[in-house]
N, C-alpha and C positions, 0 to 999 in steps of 0.2 A: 713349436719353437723355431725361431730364427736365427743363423748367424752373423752377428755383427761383424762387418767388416773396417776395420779401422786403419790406418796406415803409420808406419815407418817415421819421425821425422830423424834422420842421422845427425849428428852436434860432431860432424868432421870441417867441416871449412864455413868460417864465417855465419855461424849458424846465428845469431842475432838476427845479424843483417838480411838473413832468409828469412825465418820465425814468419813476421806477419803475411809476408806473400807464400808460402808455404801453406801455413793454416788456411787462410783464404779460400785457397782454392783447393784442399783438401775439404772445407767446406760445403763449396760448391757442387763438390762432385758429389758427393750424399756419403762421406765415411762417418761411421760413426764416434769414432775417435781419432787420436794423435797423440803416438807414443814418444817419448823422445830415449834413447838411451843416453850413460856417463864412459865417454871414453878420453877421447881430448879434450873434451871443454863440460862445462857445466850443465846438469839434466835440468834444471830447476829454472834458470833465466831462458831459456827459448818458450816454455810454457807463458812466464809474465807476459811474454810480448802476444805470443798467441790468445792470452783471453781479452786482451782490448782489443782485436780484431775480428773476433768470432763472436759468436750468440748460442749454439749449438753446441757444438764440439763438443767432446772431454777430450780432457786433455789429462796425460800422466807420463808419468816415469818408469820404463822399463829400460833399467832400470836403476835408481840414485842408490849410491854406495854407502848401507847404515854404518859400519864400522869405519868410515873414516870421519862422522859426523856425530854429536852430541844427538840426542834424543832432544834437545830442548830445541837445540838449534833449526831441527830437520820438521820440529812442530811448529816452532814461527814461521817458517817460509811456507810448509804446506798450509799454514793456517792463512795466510796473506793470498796464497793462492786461491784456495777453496774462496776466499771473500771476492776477491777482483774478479772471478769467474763465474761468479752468481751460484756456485755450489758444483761444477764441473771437474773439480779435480780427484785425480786415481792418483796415491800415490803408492809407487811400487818400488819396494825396498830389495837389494838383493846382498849377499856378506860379503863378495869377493874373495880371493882367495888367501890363505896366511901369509904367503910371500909378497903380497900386496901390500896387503892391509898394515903388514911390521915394517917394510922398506921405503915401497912406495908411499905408505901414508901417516908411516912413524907411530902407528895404533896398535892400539894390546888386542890380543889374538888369542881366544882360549874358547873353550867350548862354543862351537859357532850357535849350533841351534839352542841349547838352551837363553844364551846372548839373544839372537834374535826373538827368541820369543816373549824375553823380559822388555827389551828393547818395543815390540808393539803396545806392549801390557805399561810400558812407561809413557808413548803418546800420547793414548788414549786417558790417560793419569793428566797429562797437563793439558787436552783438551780440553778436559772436564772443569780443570780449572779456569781454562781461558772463558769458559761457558758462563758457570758460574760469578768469577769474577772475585773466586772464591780461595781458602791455603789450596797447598799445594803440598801431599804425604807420601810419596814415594820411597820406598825403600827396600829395593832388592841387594843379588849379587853381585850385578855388573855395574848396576845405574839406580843413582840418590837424586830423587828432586825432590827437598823437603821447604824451599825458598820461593816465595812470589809473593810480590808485594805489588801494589797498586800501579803505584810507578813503569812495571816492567809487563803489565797483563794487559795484554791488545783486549783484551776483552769480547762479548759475544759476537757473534755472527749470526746470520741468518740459515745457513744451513752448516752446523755443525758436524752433521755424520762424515766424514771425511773416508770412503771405502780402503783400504790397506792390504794390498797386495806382496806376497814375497814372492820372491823365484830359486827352483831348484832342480835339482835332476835326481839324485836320487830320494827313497824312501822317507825320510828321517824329515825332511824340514817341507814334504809335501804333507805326512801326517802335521805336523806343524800349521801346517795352511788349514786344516778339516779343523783343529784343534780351536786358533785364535785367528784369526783373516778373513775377509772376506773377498779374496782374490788369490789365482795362483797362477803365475808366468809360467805354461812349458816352456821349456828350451827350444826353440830352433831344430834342432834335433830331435828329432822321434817320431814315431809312427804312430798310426794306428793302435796298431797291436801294442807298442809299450805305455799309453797313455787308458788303455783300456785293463791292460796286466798289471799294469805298475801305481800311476799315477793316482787314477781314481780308486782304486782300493785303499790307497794309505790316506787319501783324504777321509774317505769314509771311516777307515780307524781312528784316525784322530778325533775326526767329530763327533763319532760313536763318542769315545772316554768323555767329551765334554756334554756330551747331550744335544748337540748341537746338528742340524738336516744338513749334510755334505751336499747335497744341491743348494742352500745358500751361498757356496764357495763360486763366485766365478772362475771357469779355466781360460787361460787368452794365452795364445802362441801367434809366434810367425813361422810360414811356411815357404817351405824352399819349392819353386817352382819351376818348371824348365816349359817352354813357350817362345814361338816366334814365329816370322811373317812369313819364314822360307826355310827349308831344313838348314841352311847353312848356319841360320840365326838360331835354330833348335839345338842344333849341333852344339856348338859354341856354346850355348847356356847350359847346357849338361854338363861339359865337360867343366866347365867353371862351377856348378853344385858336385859334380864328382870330389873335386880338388878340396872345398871345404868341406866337404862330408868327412873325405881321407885325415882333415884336421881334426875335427871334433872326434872321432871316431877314435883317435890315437890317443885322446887324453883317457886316461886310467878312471879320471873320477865319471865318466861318459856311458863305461864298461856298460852298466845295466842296461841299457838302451840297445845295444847288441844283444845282451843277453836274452830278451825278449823273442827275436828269431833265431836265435843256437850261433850267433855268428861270435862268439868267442876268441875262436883262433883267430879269425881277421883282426876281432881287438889285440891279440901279444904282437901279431905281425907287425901293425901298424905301429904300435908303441914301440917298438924295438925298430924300427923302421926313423922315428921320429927321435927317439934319443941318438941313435946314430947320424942325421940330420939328410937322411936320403929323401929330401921333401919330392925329388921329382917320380919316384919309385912309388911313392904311397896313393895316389890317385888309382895306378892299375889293380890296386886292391879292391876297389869299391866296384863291383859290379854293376851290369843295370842294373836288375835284381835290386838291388841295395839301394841303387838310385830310386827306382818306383817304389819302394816302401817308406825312404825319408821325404819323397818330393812329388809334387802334385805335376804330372806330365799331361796338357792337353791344348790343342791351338788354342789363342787367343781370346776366341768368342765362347770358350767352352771351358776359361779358367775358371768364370763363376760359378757354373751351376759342379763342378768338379769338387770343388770346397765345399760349395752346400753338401753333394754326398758323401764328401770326404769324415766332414764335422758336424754335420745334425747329431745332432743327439749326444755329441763326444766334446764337444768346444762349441763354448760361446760367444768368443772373440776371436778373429781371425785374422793379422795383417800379413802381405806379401813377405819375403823376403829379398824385395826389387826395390829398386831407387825409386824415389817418387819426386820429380820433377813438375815444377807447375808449366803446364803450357806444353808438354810431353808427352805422347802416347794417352791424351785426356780420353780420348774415344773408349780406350783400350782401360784406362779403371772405371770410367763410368759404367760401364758393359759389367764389370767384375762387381763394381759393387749392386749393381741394379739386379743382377741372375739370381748374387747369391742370397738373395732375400727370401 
């Protein structure tokens, strides 16, 4: 077994306008994929542009927001993509959180994971339809598609299987992923030891109740790295993963990811650290220690083969947790992804 190394594409500035030069030369370099995440702008339109410029690549979403989107909606546009990309596209669903999802995106909010899981079990309902060309019977708790008519059905494609990935952190909606998915986003956050404790055990429960091989589930994380040309550059990047580690690590829904190595108390510290808003106080929490367990620490020439022994056997896909610039430190991912094969 190999791991895929795939890359980053961020949707912070002008991500259109980047997309095809982005891809490109994400291609170039030998990544096997390109994730885009949904934070300021759209997960979904920087893919369009990348599949008319690429031939190779997947391309997905880590990850588009299901509950601010209809089930039907988020099937037309993955289904537009999977065609324009000749069958390349992952797409990766994640719930956001309640105070989102009601304010920010004016959507109803109620049992996430069973929602999500109806939510996959309704795509794959109107894929089937767009396939066929055929009604369309849907009817659960969250979500009714019982309407398609001629007029409104893109109809078949050449490669219908369209893979469906969600992301989570704890238990509940990783069993979810073993259960109904055939993907599962770790967080950015975690180790080793919680993707080995945690993660892959509840996939495996879930996919036990369905009868389903929890190795069909692919796992794909991004990994926090600390790297650079001179200690000062090493320095600097650490303390900059210390600083987000001190964030994620603060959030409550995060906890089990500590709990994994007994660091519990640094979780009340940090939370109570964070509600009180002593953002500058929370980094000295996080140890090295803490650092070398979330984050992959090795010079430059020696990030790839460090991920290889980090994730063989543990993770399938693998992207930085570092900018990726076209024309930028090329040496420097071509080396990453070439090792870690």
């Amino acid at each position: 077994m190999t791991v895929k190394v795939d890359v980053g594409f961020g949707v912070e500035d002008n991500p259109l306008k980047n997309a095809g030069a982005t891809a490109r030369a994400a291609e170039d370099l030998g990544f096997a994929g390109l994730w885009t995440s949904e934070t300021k702008h759209d997960s979904f339109l920087p893919l369009a542009v990348a599949a008319t410029t690429t031939e190779n690549l997947e391309l997905g979403t880590s990850v588009a927001i299901a509950f601010s989107r209809s089930p039907m909606e988020v099937a037309q546009t993955a289904w537009d993509l999977q065609d324009l990309s000749d069958g390349r596209m992952l797409l990766g669903l994640g719930t956001q959180v309640k105070a989102h999802v009601e304010r920010r995106f004016s959507m109803p909010w109620s049992k996430p994971a069973s929602r999500l899981r109806e939510y996959v079990l309704a795509l794959r309902a109107i894929w089937a339809s767009f396939q066929a060309e055929g009604p369309l019977d849907f009817e659960g708790e969250f979500y009714r598609h019982t309407l398609m008519t001629p007029f409104f059905n893109p109809g078949p494609i050449k490669h219908p299987e369209i893979p469906i990935y969600i992301a989570g952190v704890n238990t509940r909606l990783a069993e979810l992923a073993g259960e109904v998915c055939d993907g599962f986003h770790v967080h950015p956050f975690h180790s080793p030891e919680y993707v080995r404790q945690t993660v892959k055990p509840a996939i495996a429960a879930g996919a036990g109740r369905e009868g389903r091989d929890p190795g069909d589930v692919t796992l794909t994380t991004s990994a926090f790295v600390v790297t650079g040309e001179s200690a000062e550059e090493t320095g600097r990047q650490r303390e900059a993963v210390r600083q987000q580690l001190s964030f994620y690590a603060s959030t409550p829904t995060y906890r089990t990811v500590l709990e994994a190595h007994g660091w519990e108390a640094v979780a009340d510290r940090l939370s109570r650290l964070a509600r009180e808003k002593q953002w500058r106080e929370m980094p000295r929490l996080v140890t090295d220690e803490m650092v070398g367990a979330f984050a992959v620490e090795a010079a430059p020439h020696e990030v790839g083969p460090a991920l290889k022994e980090r994730y063989e056997g543990l993770i399938d896909r693998v992207a930085l947790y570092l900018p990726f610039v076209p024309g930028e430190k090329d040496g420097f991912w071509r080396a990453v992804v070439g090792s870690a094969r």
